[in-house]
DSSP file (Angstrom, degrees, kcal/mol; ACC not computed):
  #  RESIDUE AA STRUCTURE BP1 BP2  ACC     N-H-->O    O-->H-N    N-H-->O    O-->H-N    TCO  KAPPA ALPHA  PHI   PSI    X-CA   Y-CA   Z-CA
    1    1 A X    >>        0   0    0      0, 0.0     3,-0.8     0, 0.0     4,-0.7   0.000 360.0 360.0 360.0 -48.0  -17.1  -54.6  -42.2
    2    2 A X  H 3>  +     0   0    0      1,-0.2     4,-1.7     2,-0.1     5,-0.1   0.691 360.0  78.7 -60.0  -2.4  -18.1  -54.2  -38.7
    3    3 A X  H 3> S+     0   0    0      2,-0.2     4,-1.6     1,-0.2     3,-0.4   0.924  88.3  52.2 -63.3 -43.4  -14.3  -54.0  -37.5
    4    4 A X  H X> S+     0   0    0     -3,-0.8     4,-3.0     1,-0.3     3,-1.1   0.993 112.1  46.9 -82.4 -50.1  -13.5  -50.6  -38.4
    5    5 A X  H 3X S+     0   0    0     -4,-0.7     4,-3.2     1,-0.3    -1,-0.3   0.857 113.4  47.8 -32.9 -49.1  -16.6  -49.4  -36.5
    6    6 A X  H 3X S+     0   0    0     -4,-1.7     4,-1.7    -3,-0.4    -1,-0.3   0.713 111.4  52.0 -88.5 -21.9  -15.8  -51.4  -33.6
    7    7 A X  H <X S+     0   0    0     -4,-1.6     4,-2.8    -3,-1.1    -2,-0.2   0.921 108.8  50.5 -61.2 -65.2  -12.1  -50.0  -33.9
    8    8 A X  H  X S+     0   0    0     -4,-3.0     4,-1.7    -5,-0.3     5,-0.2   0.951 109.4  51.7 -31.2 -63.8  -13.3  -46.3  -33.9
    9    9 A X  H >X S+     0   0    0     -4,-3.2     4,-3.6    -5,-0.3     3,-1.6   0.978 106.1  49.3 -45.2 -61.5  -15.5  -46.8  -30.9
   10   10 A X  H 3X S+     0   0    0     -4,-1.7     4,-2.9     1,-0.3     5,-0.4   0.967 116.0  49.2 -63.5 -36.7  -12.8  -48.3  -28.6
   11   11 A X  H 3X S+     0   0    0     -4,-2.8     4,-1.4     1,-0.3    -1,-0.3   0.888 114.2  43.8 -50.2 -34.7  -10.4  -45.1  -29.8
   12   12 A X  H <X S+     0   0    0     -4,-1.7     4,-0.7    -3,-1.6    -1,-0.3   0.742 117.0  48.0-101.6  -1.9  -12.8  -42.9  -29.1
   13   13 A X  H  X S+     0   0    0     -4,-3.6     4,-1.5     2,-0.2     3,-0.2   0.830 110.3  48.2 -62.0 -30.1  -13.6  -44.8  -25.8
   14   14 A X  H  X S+     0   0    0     -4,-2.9     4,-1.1     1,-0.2    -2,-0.2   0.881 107.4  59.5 -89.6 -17.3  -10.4  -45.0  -24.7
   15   15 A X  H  X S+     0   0    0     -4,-1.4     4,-0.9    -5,-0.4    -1,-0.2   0.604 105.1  49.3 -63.3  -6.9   -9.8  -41.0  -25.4
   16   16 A X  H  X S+     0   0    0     -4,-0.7     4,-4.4    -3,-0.2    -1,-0.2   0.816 113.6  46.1 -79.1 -45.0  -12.6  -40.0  -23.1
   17   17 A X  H >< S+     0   0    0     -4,-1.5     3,-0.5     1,-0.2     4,-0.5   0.788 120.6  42.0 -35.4 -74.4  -10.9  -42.4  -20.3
   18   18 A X  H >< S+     0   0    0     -4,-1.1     3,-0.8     1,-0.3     4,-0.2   0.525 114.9  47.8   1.9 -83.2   -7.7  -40.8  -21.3
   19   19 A X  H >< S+     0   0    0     -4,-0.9     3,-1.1     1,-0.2     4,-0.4   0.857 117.5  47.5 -41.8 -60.7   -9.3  -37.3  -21.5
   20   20 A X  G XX S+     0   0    0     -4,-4.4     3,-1.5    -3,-0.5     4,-0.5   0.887 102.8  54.3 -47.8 -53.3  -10.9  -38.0  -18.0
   21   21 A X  G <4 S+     0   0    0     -3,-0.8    -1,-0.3    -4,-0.5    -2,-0.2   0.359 103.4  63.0 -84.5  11.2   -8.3  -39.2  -16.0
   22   22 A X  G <4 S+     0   0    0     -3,-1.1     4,-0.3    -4,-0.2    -1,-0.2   0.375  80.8  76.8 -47.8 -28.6   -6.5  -36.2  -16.9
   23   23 A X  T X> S+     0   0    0     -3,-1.5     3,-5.3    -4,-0.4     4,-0.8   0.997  90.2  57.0 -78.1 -66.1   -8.8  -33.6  -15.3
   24   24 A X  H 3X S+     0   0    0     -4,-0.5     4,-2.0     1,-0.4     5,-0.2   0.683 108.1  45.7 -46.5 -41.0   -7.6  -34.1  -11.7
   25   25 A X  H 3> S+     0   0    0      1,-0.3     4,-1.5     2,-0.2    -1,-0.4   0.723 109.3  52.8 -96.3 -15.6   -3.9  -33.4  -12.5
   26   26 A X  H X> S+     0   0    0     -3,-5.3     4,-1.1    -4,-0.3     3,-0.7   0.983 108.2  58.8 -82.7 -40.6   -4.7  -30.3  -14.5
   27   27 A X  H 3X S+     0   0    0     -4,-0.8     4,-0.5     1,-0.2    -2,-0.2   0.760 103.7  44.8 -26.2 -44.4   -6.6  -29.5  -11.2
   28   28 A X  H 3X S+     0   0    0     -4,-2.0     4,-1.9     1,-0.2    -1,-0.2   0.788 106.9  64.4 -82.5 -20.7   -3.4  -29.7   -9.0
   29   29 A X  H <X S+     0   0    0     -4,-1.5     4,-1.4    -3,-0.7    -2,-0.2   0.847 110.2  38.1 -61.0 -28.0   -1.7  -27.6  -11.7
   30   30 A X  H >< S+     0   0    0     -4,-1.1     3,-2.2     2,-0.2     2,-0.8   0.562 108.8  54.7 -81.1-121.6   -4.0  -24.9  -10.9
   31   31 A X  H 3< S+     0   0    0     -4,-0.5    -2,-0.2     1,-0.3     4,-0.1   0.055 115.6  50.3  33.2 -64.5   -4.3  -25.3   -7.2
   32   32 A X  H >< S+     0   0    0     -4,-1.9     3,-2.8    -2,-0.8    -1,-0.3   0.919 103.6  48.8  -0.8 -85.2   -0.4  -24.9   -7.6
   33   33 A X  T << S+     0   0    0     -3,-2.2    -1,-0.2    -4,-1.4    -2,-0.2   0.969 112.5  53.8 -60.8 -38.6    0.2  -22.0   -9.7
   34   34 A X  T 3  S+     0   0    0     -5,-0.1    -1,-0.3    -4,-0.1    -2,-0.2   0.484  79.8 134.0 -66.1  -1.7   -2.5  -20.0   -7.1
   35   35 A X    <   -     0   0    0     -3,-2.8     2,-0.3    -5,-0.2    -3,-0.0   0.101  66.6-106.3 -44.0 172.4   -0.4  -21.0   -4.2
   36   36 A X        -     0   0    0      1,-0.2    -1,-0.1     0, 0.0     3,-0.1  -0.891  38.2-106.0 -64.0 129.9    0.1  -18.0   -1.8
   37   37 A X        -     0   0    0     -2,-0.3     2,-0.3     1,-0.1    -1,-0.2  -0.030  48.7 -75.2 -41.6 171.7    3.6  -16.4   -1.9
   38   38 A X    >>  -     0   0    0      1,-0.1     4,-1.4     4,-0.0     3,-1.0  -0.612  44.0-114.9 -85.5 136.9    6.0  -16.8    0.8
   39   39 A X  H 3> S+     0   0    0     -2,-0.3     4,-1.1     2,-0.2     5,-0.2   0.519 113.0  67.7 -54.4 -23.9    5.0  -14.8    3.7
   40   40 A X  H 3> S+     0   0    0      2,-0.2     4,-2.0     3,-0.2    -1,-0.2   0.944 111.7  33.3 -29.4 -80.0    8.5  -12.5    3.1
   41   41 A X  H <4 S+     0   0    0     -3,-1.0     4,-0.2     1,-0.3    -2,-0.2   0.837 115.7  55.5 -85.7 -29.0    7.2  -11.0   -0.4
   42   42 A X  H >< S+     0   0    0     -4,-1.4     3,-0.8     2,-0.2    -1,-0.3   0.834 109.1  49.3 -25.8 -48.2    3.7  -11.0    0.6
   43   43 A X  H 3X S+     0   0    0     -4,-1.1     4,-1.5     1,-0.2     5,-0.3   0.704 111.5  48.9 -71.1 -38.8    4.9   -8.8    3.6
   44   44 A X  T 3< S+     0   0    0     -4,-2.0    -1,-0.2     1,-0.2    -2,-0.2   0.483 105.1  55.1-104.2  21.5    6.8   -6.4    1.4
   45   45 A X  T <4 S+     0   0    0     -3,-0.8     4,-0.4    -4,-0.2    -1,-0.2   0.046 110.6  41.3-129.6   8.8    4.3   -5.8   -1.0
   46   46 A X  T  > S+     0   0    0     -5,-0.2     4,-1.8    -4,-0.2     5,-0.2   0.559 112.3  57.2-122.9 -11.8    1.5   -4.6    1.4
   47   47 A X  H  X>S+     0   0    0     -4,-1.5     4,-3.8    -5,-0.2     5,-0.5   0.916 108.7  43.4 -62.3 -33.7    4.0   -2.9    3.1
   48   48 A X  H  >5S+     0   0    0     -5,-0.3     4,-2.6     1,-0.2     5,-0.2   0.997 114.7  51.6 -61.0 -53.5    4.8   -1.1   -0.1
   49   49 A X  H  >5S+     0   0    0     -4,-0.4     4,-3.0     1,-0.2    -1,-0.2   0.908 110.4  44.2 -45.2 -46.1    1.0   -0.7   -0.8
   50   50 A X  H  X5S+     0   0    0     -4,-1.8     4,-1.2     2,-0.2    -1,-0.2   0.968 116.3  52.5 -74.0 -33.6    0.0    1.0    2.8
   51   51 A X  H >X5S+     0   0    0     -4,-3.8     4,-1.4     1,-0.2     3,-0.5   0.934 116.4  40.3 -26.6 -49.4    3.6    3.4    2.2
   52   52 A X  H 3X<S+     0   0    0     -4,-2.6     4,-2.3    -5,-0.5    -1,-0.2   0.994 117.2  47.5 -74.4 -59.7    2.0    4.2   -1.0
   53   53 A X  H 3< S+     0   0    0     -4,-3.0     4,-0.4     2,-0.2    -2,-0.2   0.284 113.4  47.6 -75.7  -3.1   -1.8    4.5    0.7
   54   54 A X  H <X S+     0   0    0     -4,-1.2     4,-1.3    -3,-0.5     5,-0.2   0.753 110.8  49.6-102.6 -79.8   -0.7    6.8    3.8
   55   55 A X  H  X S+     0   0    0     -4,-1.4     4,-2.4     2,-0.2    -2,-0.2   0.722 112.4  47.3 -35.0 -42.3    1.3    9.1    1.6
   56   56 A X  H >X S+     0   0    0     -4,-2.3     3,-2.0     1,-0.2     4,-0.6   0.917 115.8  49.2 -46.1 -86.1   -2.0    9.4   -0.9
   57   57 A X  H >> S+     0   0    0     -4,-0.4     4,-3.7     1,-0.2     3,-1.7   0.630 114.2  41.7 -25.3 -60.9   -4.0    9.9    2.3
   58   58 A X  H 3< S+     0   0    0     -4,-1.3     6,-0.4     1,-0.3     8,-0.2   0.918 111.9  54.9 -53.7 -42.7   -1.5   12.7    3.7
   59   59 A X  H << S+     0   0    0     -4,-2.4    -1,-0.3    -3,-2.0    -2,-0.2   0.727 118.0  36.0 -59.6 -24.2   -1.4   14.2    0.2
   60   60 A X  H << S+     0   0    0     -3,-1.7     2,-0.2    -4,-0.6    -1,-0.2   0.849  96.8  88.1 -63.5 -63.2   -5.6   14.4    0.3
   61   61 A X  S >< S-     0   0    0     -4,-3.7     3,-1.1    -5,-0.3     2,-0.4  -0.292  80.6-133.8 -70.3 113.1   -6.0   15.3    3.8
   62   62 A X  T 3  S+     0   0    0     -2,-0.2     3,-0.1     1,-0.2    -1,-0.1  -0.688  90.4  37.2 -80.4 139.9   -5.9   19.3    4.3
   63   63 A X  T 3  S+     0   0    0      1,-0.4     2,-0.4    -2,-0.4    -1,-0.2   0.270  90.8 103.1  89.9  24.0   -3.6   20.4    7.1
   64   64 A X    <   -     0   0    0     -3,-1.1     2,-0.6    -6,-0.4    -1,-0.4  -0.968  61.1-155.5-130.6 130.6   -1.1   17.7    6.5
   65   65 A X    >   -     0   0    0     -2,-0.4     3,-1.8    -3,-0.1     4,-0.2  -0.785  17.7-178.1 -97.4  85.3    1.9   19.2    4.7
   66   66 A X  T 3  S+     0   0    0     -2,-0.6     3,-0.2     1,-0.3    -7,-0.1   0.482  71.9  68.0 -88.6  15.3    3.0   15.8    3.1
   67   67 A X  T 3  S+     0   0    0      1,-0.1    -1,-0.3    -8,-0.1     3,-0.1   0.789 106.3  53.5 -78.7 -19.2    6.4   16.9    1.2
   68   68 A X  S <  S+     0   0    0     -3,-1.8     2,-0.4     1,-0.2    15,-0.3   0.377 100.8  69.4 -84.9   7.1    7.6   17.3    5.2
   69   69 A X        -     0   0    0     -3,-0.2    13,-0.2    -4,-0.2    -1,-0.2  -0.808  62.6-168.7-138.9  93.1    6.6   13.9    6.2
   70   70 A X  E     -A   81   0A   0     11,-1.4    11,-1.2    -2,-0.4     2,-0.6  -0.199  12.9-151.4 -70.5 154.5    8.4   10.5    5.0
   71   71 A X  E     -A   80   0A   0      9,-0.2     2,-0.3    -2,-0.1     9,-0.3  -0.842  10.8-172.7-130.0 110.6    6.8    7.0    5.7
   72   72 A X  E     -A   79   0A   0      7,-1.6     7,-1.4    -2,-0.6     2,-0.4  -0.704   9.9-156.6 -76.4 141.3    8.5    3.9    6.2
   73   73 A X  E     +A   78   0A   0     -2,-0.3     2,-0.5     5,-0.2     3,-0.2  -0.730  16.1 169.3-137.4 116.3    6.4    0.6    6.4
   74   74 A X  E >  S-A   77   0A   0      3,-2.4     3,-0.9    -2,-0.4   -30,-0.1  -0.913  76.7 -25.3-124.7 126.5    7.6   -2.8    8.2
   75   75 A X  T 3  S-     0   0    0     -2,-0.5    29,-0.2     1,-0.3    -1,-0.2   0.931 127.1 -49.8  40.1  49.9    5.2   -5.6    8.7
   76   76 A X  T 3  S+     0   0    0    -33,-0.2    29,-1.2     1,-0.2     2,-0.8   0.530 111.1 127.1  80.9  -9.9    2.5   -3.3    8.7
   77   77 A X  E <   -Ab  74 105A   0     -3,-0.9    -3,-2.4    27,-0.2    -1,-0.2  -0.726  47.5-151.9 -92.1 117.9    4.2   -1.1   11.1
   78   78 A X  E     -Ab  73 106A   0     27,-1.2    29,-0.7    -2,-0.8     2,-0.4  -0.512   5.1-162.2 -99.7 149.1    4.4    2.7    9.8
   79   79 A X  E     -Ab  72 107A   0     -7,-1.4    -7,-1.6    -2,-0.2     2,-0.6  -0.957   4.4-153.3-126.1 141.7    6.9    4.7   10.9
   80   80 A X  E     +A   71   0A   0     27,-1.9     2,-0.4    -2,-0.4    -9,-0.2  -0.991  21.7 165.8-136.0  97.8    6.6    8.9   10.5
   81   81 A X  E     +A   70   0A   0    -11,-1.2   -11,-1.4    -2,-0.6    30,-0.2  -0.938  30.7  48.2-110.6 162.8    9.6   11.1   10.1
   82   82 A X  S    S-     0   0    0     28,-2.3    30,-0.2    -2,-0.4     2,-0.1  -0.495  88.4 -41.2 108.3 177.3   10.6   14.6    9.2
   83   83 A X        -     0   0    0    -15,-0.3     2,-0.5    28,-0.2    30,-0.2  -0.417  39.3-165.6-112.4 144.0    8.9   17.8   10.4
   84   84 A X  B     -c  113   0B   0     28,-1.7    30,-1.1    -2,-0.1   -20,-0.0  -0.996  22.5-132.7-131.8 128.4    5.2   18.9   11.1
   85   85 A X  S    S+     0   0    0     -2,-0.5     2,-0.4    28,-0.2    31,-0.4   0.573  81.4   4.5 -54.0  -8.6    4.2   22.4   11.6
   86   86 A X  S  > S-     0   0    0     26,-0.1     4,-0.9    29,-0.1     5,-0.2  -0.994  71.0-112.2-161.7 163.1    2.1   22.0   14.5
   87   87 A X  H  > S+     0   0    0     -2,-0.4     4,-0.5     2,-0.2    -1,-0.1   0.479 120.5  54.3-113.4  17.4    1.1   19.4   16.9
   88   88 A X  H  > S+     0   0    0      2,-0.1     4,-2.0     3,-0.1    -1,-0.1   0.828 104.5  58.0 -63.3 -49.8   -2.3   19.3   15.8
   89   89 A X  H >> S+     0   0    0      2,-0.2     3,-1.8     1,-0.2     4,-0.6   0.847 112.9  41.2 -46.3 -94.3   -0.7   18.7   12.2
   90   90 A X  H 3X S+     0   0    0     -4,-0.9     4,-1.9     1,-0.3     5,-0.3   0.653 107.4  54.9 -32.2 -67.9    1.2   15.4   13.7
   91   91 A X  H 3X S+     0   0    0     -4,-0.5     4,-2.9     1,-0.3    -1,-0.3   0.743 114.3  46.5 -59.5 -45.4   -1.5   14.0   15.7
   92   92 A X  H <X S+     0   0    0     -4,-2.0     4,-2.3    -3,-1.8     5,-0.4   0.943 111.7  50.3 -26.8 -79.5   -3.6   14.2   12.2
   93   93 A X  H  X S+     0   0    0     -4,-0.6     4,-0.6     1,-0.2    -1,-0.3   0.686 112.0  44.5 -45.5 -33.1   -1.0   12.8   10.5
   94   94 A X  H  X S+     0   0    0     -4,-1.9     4,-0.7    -5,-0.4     5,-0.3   0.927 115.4  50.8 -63.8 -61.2   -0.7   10.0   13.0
   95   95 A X  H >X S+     0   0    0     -4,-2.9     3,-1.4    -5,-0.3     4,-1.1   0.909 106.7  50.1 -58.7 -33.3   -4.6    9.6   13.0
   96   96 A X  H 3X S+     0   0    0     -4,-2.3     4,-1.1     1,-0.2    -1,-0.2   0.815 109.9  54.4 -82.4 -26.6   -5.1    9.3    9.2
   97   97 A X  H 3< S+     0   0    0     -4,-0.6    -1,-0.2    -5,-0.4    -2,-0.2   0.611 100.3  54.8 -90.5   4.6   -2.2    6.6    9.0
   98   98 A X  H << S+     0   0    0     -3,-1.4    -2,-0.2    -4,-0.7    -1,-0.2   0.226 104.3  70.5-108.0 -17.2   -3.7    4.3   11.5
   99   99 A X  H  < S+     0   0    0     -4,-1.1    -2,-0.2    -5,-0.3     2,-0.2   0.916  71.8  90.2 -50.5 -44.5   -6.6    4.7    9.0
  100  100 A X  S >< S-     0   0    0     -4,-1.1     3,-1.4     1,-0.1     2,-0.2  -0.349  89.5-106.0 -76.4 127.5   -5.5    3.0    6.3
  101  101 A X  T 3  S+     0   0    0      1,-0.2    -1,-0.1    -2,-0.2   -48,-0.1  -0.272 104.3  39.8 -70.0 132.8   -6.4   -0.8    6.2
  102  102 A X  T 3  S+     0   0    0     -2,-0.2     2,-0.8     1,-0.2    -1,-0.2   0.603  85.2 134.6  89.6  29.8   -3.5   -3.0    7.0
  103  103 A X    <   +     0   0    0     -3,-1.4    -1,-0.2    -5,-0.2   -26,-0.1  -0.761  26.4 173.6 -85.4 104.0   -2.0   -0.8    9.8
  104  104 A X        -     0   0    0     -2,-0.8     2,-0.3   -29,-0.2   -27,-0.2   0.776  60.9 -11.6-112.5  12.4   -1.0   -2.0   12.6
  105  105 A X  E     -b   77   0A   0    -29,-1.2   -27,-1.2    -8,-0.1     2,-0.3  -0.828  49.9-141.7-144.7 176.1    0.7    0.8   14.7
  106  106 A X  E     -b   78   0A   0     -2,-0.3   -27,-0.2   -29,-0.2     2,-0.1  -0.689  14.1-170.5-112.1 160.1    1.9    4.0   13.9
  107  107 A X  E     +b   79   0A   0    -29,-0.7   -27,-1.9    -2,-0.3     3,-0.4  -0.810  14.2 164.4-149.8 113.0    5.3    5.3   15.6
  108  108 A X        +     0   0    0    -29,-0.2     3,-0.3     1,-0.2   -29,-0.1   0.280  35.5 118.9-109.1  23.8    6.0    9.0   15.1
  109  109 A X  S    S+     0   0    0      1,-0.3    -1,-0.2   -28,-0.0   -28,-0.1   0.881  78.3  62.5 -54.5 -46.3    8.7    9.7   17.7
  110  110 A X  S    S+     0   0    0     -3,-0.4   -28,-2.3   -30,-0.1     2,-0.4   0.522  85.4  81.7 -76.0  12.4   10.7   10.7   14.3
  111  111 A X        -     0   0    0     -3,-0.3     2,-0.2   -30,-0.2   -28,-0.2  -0.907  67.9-163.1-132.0 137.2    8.4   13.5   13.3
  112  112 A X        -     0   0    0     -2,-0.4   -28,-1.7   -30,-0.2     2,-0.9  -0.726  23.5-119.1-107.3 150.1    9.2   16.7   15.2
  113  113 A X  B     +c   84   0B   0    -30,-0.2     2,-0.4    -2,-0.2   -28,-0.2  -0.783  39.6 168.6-103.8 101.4    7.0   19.6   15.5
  114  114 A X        -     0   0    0    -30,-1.1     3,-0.0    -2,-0.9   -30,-0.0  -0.905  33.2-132.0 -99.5 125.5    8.8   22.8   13.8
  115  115 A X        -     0   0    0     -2,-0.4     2,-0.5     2,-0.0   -29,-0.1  -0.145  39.5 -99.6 -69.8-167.1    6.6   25.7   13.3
  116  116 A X     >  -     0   0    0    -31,-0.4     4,-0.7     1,-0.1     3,-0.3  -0.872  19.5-124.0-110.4 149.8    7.1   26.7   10.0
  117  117 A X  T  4 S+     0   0    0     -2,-0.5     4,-0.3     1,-0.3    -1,-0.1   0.194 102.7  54.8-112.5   6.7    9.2   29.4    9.2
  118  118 A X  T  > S+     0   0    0      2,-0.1     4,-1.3     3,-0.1    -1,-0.3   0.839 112.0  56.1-103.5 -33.9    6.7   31.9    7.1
  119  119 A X  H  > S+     0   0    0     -3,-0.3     4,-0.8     2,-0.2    -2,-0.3   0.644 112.4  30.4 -23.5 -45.6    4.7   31.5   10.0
  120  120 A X  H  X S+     0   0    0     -4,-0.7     4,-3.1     2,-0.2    -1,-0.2   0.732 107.7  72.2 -96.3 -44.6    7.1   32.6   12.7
  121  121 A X  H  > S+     0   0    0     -4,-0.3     4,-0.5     2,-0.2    -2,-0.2   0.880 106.3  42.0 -38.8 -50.9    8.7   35.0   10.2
  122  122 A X  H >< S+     0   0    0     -4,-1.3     3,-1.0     1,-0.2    -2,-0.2   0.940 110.1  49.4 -59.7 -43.5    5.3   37.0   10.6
  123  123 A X  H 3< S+     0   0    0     -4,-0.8    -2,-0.2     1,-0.3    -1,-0.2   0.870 114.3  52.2 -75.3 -36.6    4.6   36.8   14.3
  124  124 A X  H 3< S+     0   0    0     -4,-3.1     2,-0.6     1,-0.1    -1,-0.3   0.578  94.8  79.3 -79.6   1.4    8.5   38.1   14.7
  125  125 A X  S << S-     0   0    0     -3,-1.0     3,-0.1    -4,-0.5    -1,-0.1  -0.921  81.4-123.9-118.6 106.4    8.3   41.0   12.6
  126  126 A X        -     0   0    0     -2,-0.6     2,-0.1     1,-0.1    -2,-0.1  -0.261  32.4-108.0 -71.5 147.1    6.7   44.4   13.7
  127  127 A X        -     0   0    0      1,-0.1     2,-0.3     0, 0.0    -1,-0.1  -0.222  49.0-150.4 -52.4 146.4    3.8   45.9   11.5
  128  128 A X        -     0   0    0     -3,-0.1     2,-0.2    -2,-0.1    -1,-0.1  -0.784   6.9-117.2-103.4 166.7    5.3   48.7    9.8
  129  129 A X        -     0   0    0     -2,-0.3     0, 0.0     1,-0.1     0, 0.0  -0.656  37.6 -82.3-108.1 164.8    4.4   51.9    8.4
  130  130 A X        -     0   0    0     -2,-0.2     2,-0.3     1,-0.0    -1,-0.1  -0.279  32.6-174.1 -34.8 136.2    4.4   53.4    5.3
  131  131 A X        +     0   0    0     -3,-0.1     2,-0.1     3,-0.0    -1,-0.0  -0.845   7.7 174.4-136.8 109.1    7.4   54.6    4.3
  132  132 A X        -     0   0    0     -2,-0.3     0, 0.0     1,-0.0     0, 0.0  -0.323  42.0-124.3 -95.5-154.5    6.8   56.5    1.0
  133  133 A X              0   0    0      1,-0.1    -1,-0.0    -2,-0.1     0, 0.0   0.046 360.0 360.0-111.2  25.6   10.3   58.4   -0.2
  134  134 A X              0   0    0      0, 0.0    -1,-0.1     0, 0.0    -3,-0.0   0.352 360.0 360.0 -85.8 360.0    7.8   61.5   -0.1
């Protein structure tokens, strides 16, 4: 009568060993799957994020016209093209994108300072008078 008792126990003794010496290797399965990517796709998806996180900023910041201003970003390095009304407007635009966490230079040699053309369209055009047809 005592066998099957003494049977039970050692099953459920050896299913705790069992159970036990188990934990470590579900450990290294974790430890695993959490690895870091390879430094490649890590690189190109914070570049994509700060691309993404300078245009929001431009689009925020007033005096930055940001349909005139593309952004590239490689290894953290942003790159600025396309036209700025003013060269307060660029230097802004320059400052606000060395804002953004995970920058590490700006280069804005490709954005050129155009004024903008309803602007200059005023300043070239004499006031006028009335002219009724009277």
């Amino acid at each position: 009568m005592r066998t099957p008792s003494m049977i039970r126990n050692s099953m459920f003794a050896a299913g705790l060993v069992i159970a036990f010496a188990a934990v470590p290797f579900g450990q290294v399965a974790a430890q695993d799957s959490t690895a870091p990517m390879s430094s490649s796709s890590t690189s190109e998806t914070g570049d994509a994020w700060i691309t993404t996180k300078v245009k929001s900023e431009f689009t925020t910041t007033k005096g930055i016209s940001s349909t005139d201003i593309s952004v590239t970003t490689t290894d953290g390095k942003v790159t600025l093209t396309g036209t700025a009304t003013s060269s307060h407007e660029k230097s802004k635009a320059v400052s606000v994108a060395k804002k953004v966490k995970g920058v590490k230079s700006v280069d804005a040699t490709g954005l050129t300072v155009t004024p903008s053309t309803s602007n200059s369209m005023k300043s070239s055009m004499p006031a006028s008078s009335s002219t009724s047809g009277h």
